[in-house]
C-alpha positions in Angstrom: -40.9 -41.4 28.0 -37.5 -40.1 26.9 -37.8 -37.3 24.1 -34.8 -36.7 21.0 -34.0 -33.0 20.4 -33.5 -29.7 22.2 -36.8 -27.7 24.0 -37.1 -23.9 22.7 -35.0 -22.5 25.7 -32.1 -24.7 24.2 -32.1 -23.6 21.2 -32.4 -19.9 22.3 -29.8 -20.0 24.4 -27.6 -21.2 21.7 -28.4 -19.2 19.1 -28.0 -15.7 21.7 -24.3 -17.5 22.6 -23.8 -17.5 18.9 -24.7 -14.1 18.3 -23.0 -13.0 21.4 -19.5 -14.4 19.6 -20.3 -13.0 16.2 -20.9 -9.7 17.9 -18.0 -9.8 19.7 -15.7 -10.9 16.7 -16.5 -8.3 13.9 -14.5 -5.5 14.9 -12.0 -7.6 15.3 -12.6 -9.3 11.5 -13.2 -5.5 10.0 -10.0 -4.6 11.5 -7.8 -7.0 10.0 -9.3 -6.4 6.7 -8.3 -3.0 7.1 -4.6 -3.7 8.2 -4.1 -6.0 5.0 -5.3 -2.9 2.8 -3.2 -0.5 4.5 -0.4 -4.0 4.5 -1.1 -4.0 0.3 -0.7 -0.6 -0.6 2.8 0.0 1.9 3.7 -2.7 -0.4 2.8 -1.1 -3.7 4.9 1.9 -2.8 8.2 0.1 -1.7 7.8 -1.9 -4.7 7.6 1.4 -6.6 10.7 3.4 -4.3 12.6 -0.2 -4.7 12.1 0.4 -8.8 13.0 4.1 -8.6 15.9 3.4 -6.6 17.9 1.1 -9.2 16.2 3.3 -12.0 18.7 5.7 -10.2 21.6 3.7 -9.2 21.9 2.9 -12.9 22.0 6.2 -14.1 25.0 7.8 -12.9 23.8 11.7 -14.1 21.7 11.4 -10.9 23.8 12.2 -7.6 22.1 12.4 -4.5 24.6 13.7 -1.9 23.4 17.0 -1.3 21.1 17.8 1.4 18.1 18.6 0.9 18.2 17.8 -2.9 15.1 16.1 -4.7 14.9 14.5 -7.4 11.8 14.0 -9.3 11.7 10.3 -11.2 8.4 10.2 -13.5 6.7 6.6 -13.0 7.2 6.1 -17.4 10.7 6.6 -17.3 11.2 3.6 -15.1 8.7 1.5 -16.8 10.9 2.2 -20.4 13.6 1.5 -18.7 11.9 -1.6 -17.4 13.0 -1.4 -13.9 9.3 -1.6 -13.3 5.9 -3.0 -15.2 3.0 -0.9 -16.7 0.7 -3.5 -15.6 1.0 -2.7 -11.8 -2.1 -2.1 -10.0 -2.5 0.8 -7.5 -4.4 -1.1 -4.6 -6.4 1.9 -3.9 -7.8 3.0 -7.0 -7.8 -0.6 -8.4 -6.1 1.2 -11.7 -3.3 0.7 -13.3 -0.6 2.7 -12.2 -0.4 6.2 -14.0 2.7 6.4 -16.2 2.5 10.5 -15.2 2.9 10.3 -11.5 6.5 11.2 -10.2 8.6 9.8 -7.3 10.0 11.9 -5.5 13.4 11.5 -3.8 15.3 13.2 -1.4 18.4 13.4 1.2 17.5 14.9 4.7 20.1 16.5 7.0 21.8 13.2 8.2 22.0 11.9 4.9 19.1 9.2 4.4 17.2 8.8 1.6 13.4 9.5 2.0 10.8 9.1 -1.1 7.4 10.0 -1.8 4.8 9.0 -4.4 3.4 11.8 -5.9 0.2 12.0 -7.9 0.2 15.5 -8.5 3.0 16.9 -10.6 5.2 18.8 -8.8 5.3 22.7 -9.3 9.0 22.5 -9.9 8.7 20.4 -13.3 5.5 21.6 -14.4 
């Protein structure tokens, strides 16, 4: 007599192989989810420098050609000028960005441009 279906050992055996592939897969899921965060938020900050940086081009009273200068850009004076939208989403905090925060921009001893988000205000301006 010829049975339909799978004895117990079957089905343990496939379920332990499945588990044994979800096991061995997670760190490797959690990791990629972690490299996309870190991915988004490298994003939101070149998106803001890229903003800052034309904010700057277009306002010829800055002039960054000495080293070691820094200039501090405050996040509102880019939106009004609207090289850059109030509606933009820190991925971090999950908040819009705040309108208070400075970028900071500065020339290093071969002459490159370097910035920096800041979310304190910087002791010089304050």
């Amino acid at each position: 007599m010829k049975r339909k279906g799978f004895t117990l050992i079957e089905m343990l055996g496939v379920f332990t192989l499945l588990a044994l592939i979800l096991f061995l897969s997670i760190p490797t899921i959690t990791g990629t989810l972690k490299k996309q965060k870190e991915n988004t938020y490298e994003k939101f900050l070149s998106d803001l420098y890229l903003a800052t940086e034309a904010y700057v081009q277009s306002h010829t009273e800055y002039n960054l050609s000495v080293q070691d200068q820094r200039l501090y850009i405050k996040l509102e004076d880019v939106v009004e000028a609207n090289y850059l939208k109030s509606t933009v989403i820190n991925p971090k905090t999950k908040e819009k960005i705040n309108l208070e925060h400075y970028i900071e921009i500065y020339v290093d001893e071969e002459y490159n441009l370097h910035y920096a988000y800041m979310e304190e205000v910087p002791e010089i301006i304050s």
